[in-house]
VOBA-1610 file (N, C-alpha, C; in pm, whole numbers, padded with zeros to 5 digits, always signed):
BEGIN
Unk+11904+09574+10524Unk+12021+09503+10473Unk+12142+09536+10560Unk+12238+09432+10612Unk+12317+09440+10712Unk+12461+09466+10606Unk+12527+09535+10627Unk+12643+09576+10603Unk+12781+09485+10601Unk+12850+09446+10478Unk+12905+09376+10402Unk+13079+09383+10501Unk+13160+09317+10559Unk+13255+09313+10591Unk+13370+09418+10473Unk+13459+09485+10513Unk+13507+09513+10414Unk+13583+09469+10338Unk+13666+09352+10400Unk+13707+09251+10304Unk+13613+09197+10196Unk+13490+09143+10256Unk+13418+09102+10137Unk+13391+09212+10048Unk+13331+09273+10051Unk+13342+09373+09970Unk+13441+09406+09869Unk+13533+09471+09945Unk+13592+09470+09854Unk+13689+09380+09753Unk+13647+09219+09774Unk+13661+09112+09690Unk+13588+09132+09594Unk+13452+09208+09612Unk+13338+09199+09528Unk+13408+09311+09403Unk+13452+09397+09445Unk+13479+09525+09379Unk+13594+09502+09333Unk+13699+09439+09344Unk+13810+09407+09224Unk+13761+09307+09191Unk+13666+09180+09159Unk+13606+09140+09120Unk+13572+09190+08970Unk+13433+09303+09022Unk+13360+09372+08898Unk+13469+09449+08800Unk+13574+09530+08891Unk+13698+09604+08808Unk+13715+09495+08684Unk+13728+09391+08713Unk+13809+09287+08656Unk+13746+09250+08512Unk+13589+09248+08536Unk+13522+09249+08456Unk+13424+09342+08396Unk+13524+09464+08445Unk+13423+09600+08385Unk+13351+09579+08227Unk+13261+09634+08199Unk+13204+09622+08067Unk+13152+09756+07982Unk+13112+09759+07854Unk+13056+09810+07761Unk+12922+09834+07739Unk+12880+09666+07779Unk+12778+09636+07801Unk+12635+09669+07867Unk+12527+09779+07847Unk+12449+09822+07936Unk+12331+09849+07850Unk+12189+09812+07855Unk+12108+09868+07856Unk+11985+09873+07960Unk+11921+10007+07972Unk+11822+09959+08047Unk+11660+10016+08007Unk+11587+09981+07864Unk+11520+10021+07819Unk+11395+09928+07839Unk+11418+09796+07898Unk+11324+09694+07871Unk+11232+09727+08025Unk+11250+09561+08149Unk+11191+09611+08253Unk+11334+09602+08324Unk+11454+09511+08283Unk+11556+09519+08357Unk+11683+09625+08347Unk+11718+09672+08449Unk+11896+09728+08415Unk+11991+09579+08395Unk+12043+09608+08252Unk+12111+09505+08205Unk+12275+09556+08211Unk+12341+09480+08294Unk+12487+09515+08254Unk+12541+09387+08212Unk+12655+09365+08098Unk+12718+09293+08075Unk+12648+09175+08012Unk+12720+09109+07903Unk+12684+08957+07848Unk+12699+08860+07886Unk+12615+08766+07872Unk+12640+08626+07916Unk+12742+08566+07877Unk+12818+08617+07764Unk+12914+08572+07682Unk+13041+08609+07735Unk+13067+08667+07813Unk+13158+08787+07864Unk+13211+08689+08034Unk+13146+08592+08033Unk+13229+08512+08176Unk+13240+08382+08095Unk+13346+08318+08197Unk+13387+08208+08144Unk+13262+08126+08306Unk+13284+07943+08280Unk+13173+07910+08393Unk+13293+07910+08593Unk+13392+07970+08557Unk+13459+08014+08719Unk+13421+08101+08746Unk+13398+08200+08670Unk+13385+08364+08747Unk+13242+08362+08734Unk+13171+08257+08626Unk+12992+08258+08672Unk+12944+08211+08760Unk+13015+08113+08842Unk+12983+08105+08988Unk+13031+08166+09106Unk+13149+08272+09063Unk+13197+08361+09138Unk+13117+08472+09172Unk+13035+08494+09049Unk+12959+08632+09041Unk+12822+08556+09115Unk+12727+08495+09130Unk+12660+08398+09170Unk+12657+08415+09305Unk+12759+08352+09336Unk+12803+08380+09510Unk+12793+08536+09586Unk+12881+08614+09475Unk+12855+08767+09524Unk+12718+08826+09553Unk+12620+08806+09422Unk+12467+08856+09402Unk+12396+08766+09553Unk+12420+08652+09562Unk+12347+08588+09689Unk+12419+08661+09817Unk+12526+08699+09827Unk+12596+08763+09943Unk+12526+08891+09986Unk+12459+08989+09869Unk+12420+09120+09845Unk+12213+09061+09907Unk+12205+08999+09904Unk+12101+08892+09904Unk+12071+09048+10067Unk+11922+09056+10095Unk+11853+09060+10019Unk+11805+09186+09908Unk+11758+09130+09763Unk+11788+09285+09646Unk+11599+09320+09702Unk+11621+09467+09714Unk+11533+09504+09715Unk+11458+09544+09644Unk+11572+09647+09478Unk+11494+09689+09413Unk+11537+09618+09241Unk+11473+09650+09158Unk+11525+09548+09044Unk+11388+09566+08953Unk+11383+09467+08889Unk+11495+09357+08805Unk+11619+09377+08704Unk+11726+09310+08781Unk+11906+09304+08685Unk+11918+09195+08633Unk+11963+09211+08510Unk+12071+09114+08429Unk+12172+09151+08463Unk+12292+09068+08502Unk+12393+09100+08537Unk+12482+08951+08467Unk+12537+09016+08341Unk+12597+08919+08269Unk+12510+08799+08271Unk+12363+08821+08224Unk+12327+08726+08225Unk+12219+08639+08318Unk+12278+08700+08476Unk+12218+08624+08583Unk+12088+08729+08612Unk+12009+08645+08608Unk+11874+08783+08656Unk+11871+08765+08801Unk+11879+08880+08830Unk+11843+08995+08995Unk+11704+08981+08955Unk+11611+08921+09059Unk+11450+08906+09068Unk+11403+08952+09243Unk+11416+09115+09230Unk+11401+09147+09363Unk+11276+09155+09425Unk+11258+09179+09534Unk+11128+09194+09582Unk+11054+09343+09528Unk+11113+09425+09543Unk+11048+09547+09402Unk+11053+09503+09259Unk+10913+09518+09201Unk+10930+09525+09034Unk+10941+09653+09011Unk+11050+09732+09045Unk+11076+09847+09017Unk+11027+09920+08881Unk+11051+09798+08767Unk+11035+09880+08674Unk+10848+09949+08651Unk+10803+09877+08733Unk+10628+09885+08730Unk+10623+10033+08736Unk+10719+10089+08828Unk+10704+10227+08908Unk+10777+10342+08825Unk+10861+10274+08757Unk+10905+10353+08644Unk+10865+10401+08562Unk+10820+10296+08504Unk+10703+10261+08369Unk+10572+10388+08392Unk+10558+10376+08535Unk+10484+10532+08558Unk+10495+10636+08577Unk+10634+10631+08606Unk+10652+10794+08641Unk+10702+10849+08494Unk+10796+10780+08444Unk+10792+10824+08278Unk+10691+10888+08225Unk+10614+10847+08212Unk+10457+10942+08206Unk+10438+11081+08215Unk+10474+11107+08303Unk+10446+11229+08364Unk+10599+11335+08386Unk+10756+11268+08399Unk+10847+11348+08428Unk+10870+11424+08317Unk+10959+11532+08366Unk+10988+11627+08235Unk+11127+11546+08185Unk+11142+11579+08110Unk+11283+11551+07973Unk+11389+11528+08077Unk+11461+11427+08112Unk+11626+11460+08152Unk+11702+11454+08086Unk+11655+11498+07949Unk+11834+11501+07881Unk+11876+11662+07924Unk+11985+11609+07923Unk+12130+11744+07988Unk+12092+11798+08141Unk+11991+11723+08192Unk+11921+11712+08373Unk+12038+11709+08441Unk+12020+11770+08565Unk+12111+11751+08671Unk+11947+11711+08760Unk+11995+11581+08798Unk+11896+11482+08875Unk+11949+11441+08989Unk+11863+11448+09115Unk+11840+11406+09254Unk+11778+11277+09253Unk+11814+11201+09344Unk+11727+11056+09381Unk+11738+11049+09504Unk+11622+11105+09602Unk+11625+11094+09751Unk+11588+10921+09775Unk+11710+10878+09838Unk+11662+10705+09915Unk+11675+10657+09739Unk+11807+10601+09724Unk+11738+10555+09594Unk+11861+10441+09611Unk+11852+10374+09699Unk+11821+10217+09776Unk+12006+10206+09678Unk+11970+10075+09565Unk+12048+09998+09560Unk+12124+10091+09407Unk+12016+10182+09306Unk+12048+10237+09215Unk+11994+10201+09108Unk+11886+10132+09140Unk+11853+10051+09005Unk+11743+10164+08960Unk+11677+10262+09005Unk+11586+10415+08911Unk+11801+10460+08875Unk+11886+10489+08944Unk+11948+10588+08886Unk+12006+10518+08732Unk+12025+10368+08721Unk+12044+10325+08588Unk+11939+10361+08525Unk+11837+10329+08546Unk+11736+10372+08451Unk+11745+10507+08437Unk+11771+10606+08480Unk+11775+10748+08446Unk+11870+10731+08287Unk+11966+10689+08298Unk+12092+10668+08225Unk+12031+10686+08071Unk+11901+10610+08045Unk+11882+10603+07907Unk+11814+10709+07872Unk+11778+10830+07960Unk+11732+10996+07896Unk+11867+11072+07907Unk+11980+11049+07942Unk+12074+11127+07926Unk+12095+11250+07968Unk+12101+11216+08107Unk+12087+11331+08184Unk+12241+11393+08184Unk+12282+11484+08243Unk+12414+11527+08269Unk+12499+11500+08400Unk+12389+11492+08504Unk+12458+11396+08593Unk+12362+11378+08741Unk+12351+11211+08752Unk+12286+11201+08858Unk+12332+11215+09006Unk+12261+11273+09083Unk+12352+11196+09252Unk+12190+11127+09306Unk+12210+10996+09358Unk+12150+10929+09465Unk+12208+10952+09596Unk+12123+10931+09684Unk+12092+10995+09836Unk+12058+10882+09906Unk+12112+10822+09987Unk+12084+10693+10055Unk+12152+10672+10194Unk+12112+10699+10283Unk+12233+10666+10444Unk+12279+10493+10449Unk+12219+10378+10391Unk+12248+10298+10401Unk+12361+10211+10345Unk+12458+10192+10438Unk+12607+10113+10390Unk+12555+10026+10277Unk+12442+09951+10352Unk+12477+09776+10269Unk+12439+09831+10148Unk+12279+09927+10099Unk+12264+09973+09995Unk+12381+10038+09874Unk+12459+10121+09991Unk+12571+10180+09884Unk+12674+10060+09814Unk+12707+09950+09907Unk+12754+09871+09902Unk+12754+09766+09779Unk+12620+09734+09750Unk+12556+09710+09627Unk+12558+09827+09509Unk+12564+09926+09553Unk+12566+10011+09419Unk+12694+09987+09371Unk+12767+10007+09489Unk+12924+10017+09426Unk+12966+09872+09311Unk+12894+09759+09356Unk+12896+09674+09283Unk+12887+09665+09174Unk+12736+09719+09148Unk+12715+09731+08996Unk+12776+09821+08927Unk+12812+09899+09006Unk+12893+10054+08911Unk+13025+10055+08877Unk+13062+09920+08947Unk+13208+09899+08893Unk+13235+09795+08800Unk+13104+09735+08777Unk+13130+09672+08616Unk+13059+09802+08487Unk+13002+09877+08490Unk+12946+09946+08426Unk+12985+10050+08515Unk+13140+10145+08485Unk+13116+10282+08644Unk+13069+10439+08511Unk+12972+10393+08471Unk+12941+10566+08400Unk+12994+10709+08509Unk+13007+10768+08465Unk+13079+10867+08568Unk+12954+11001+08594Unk+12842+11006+08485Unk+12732+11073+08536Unk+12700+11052+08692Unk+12724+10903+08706Unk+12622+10833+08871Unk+12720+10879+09002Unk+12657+10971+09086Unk+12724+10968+09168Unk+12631+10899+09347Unk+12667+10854+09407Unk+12614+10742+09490Unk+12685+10863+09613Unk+12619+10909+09690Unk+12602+11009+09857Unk+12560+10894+09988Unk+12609+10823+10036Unk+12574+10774+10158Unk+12532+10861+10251Unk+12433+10942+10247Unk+12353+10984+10317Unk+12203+11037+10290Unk+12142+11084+10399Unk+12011+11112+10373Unk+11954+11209+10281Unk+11839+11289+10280Unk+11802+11429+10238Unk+11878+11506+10317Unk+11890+11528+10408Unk+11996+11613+10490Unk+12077+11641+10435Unk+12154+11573+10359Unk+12255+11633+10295Unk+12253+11708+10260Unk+12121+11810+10178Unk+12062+11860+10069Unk+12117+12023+10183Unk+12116+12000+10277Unk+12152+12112+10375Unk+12287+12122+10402Unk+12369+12059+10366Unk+12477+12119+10363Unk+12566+12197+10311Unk+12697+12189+10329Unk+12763+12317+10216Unk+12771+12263+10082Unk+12806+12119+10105Unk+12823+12026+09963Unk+12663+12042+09880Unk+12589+11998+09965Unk+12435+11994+09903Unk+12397+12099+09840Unk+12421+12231+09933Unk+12403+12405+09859Unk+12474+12373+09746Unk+12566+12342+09767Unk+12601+12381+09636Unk+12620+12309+09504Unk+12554+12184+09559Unk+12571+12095+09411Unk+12405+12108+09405Unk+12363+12196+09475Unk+12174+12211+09412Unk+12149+12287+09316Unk+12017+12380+09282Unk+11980+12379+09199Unk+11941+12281+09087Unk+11869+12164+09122Unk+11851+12016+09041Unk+11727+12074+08944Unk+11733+12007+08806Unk+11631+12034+08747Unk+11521+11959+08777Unk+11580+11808+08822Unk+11440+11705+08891Unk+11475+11645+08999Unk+11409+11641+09089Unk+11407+11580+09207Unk+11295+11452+09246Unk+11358+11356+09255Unk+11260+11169+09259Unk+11267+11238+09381Unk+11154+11184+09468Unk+11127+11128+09593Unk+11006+11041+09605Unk+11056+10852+09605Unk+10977+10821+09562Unk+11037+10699+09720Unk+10887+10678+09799Unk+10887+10567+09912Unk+10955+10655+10015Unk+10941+10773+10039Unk+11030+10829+10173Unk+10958+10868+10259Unk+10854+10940+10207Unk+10817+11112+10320Unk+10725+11004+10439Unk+10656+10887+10431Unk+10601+10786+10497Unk+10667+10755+10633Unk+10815+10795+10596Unk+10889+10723+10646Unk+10936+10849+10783Unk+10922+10925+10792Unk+10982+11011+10858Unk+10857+11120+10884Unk+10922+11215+11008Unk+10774+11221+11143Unk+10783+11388+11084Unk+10810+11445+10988Unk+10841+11593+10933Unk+10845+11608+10815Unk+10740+11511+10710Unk+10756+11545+10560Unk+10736+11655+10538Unk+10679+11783+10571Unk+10674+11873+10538Unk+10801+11967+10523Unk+10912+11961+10651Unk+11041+11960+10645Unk+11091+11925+10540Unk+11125+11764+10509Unk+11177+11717+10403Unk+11122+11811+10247Unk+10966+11829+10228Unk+10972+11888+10115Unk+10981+12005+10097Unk+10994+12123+10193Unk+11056+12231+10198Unk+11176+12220+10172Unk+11291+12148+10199Unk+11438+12102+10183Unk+11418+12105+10045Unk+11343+11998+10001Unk+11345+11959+09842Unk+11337+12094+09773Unk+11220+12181+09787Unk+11204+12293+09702Unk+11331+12381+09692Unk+11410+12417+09738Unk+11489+12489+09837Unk+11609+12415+09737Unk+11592+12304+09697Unk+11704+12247+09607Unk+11688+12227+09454Unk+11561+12282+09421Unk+11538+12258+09296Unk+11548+12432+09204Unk+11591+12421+09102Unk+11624+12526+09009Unk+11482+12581+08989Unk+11418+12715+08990Unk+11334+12754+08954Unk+11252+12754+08812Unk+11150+12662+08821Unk+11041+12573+08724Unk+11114+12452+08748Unk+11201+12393+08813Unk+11181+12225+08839Unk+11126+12153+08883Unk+11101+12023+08858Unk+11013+11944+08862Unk+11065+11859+09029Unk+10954+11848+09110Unk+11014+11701+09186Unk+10843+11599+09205Unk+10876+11479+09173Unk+10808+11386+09183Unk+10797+11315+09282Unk+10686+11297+09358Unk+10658+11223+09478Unk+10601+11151+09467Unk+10680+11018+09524Unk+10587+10855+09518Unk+10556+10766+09669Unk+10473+10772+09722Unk+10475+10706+09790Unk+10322+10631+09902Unk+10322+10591+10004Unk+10238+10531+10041Unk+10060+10636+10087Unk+09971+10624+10018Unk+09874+10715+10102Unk+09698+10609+10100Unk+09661+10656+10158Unk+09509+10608+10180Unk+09379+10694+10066Unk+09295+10592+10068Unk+09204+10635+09991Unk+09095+10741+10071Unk+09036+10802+09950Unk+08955+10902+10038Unk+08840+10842+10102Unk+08797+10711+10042Unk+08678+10625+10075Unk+08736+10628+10235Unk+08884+10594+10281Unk+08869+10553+10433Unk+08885+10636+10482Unk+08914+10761+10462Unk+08926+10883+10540Unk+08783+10946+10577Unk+08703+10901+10471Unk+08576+10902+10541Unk+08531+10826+10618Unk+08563+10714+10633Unk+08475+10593+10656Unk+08516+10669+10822Unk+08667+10671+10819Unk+08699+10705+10986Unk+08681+10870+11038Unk+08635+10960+10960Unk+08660+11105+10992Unk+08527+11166+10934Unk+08420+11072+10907Unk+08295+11144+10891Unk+08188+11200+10904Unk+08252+11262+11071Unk+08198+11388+11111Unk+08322+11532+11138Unk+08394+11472+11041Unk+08499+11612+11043Unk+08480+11686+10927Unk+08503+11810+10941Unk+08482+11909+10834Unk+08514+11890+10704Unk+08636+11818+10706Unk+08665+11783+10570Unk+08774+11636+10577Unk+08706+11549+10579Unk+08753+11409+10581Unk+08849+11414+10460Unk+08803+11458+10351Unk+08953+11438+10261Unk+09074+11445+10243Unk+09086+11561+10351Unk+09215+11589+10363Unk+09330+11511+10491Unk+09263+11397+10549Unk+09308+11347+10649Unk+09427+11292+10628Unk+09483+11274+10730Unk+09610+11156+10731Unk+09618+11077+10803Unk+09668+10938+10786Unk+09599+10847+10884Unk+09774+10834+10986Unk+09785+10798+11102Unk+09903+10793+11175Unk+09900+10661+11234Unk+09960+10574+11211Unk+09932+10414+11287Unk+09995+10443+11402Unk+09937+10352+11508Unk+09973+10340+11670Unk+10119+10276+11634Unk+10132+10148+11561Unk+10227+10075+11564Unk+10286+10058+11427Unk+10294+09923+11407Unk+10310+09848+11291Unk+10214+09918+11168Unk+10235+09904+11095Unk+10154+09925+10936Unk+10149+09833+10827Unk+10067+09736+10776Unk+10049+09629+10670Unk+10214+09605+10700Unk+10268+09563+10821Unk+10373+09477+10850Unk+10460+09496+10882Unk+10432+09634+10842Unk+10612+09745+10825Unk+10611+09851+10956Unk+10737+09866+11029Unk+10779+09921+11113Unk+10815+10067+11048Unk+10772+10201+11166Unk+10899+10305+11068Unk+10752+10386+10954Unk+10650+10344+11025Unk+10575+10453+10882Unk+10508+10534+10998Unk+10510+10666+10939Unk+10451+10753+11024Unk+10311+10823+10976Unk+10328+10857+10888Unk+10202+10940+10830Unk+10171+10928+10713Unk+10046+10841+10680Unk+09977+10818+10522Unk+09872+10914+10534Unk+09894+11023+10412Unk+09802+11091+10361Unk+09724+11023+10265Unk+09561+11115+10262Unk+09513+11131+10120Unk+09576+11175+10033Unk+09539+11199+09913Unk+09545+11270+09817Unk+09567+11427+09852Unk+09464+11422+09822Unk+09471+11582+09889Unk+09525+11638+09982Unk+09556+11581+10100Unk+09661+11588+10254Unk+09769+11589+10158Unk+09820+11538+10072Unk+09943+11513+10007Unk+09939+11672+09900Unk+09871+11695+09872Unk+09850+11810+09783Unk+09869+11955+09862Unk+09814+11911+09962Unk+09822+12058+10029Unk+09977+12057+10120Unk+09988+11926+10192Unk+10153+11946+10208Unk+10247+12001+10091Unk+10207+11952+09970Unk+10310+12030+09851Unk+10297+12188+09857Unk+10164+12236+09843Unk+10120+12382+09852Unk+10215+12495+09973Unk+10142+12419+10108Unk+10221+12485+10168Unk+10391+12449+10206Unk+10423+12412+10138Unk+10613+12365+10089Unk+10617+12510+10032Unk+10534+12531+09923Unk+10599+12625+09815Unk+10596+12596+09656Unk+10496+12434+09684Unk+10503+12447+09523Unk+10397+12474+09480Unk+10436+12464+09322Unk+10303+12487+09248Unk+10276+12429+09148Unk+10185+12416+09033Unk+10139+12348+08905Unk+10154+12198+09024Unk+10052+12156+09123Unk+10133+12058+09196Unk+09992+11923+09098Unk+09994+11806+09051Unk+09910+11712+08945Unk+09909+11576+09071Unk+09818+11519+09068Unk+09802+11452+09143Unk+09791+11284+08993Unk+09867+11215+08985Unk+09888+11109+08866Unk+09836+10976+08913Unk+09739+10958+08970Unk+09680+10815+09001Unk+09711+10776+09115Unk+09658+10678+09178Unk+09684+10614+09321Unk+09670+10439+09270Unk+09746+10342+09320Unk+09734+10220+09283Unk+09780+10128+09391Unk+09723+10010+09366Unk+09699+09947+09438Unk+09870+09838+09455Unk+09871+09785+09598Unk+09991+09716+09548Unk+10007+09563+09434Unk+09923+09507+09441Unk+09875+09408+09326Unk+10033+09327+09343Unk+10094+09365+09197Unk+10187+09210+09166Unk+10346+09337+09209Unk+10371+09444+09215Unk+10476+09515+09218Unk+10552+09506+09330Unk+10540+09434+09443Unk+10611+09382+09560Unk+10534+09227+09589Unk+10667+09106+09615Unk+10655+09005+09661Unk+10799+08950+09698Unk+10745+08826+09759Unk+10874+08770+09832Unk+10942+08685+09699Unk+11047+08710+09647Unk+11118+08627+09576Unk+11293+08533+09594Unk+11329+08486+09567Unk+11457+08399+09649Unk+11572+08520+09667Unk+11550+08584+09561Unk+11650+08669+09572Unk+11657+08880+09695Unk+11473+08875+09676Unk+11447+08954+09802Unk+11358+08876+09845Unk+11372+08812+09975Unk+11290+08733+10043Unk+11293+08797+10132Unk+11172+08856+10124Unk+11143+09002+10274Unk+10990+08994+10244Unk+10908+09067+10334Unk+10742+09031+10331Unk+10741+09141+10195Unk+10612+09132+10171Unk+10514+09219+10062Unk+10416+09256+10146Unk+10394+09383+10130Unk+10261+09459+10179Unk+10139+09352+10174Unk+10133+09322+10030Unk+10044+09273+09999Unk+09996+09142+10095Unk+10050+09101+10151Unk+10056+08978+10237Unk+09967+09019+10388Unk+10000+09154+10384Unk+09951+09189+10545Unk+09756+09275+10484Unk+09709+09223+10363Unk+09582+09288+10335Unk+09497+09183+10314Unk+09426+09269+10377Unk+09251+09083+10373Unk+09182+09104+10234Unk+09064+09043+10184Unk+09113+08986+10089Unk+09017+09045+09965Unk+08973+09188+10013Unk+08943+09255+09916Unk+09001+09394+09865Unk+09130+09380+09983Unk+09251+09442+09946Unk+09173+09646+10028Unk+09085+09644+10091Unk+09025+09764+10161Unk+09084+09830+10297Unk+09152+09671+10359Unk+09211+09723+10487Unk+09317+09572+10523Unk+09386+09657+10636Unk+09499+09530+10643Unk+09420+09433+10722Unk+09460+09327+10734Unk+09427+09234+10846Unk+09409+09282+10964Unk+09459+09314+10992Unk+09459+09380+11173Unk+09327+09491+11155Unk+09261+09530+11053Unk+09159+09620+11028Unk+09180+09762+11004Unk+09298+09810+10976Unk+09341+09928+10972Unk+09362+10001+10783Unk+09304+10086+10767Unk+09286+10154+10626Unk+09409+10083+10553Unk+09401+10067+10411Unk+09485+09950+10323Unk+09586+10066+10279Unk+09680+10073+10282Unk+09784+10155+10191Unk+09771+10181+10027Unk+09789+10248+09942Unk+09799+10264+09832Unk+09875+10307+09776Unk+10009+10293+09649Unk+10100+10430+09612Unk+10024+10510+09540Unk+10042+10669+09555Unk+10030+10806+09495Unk+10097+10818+09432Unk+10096+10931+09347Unk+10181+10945+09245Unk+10193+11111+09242Unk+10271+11202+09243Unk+10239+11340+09231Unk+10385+11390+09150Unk+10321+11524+09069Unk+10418+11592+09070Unk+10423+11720+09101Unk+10485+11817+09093Unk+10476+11918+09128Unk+10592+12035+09107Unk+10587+12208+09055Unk+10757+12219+09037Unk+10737+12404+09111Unk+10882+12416+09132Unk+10909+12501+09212Unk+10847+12630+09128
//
């Protein structure tokens, strides 16, 4: 997502001031701010124009007075699972490494945590948060334009000790997850929880390609290039590759919560019109087109 002029922007943001609200729930599959009842039909095509400007939403689904945000993440799919398994955030001091546009940190909102920060280097992303947070600005949410790195600084030392830490779609993404989840431990309060979500391979293909190695399960697969479409992925573990990176981090009680397939939880819709994984897999969903092991999300948790 390319980064918003600051004029526009900040049209967008006395905008939302204008029409700050009361209005919020997010218990269903959407973060809902504001009523339909609550614009007159000028500022509903004002707001209209803004949401297509923010264009493309990655993560979602929003009501926003009404107008549904139908992003290319069904975010709430991923929610809906990790709930499952996280510990309690009421009175939480909660981390969200990469947490895009903010739509997990609304959803945090309805366990009542004590206060979130999201972690994101990306302008246009923050850009959009600021949006929504200034019709609904709860003062728990705090929005960091920057990476996990932060987590190393003087600010980071010291606003750590988190009782939970998301890291959910990252460690894929970068050539030192083991780094990154040493950082993480290192920021979590002793017995906290951090949850890891993201892309790994089945053990079926770690054999299929490593089955004369000692222990094929634990492999990780490293693409030459591209990956089911996507630029920027470095290392899909197994299961277990993913388990033992937690181990030697430092954690422990580490649960390994299902692996799933991408199915209906990413597609191209008007409002994120960007590819879907799913698009780059042949057609028994085993390997991508190009013939290379199929991606899957993991699910883990694990606490200091």
């Amino acid at each position: 997502m390319y980064e918003l002029p600051e004029h526009d922007h900040r049209l967008m943001l006395d905008f939302a001031r204008v029409h700050r609200t009361a209005a919020f729930t997010s218990d269903g599959e959407a973060v809902c701010i504001g009523n339909a009842n609550e614009l007159n039909a000028a500022d509903r095509n004002t707001l209209r124009a803004f949401i297509n400007q923010l264009r493309p939403w990655r993560k979602g689904p929003f009501h926003l007075f009404g107008e549904r945000i139908d992003a290319n993440w069904q975010s709430d799919i991923k929610w809906n699972r990790v709930r499952q398994f996280m510990n309690s955030l009421r009175g939480a001091r909660v981390c969200d490494i990469g947490c895009n546009n903010g739509y997990f940190l609304f959803r945090m909102l309805e366990h009542a945590p004590t206060a979130v920060i999201g972690l994101d280097p990306v302008p246009g992303f923050r850009q959009t948060f600021d949006f929504l947070h200034a019709f609904y600005p709860d003062e728990r949410l705090t929005y960091i334009n920057e990476g996990w790195e932060w987590l190393r600084t003087e600010s980071g030392r010291q606003s750590a000790e988190f009782d939970v830490i998301f890291c959910m779609g990252i460690l894929y993404h970068h050539t030192d997850p083991i780094d990154i989840l040493r950082t993480l431990h290192a920021a979590l309060k002793t017995g906290g929880q951090l949850i890891v979500e993201g892309m790994g391979i089945s053990d079926d293909a770690a054999v299929d390609r490593m089955a004369a190695a000692a222990d094929p399960a634990a492999y990780v697969y490293v693409p030459e290039g591209r990956y089911a479409g996507a630029r920027g992925i470095w290392m899909v573990p197994t299961a277990e590759a993913m388990r033992r990176w937690l181990h030697r981090s430092g954690f422990r009680h580490i649960e390994f919560h299902g692996a799933y397939a991408y199915g209906r939880e990413q597609r191209r819709t008007e409002q994120g019109d960007l590819p879907s994984t799913g698009d780059f897999l042949n057609a028994d969903g085993r390997y991508t087109v190009d013939g290379q092991p199929a991606p899957w999300r993991h699910y883990f948790s694990a606490r200091r």
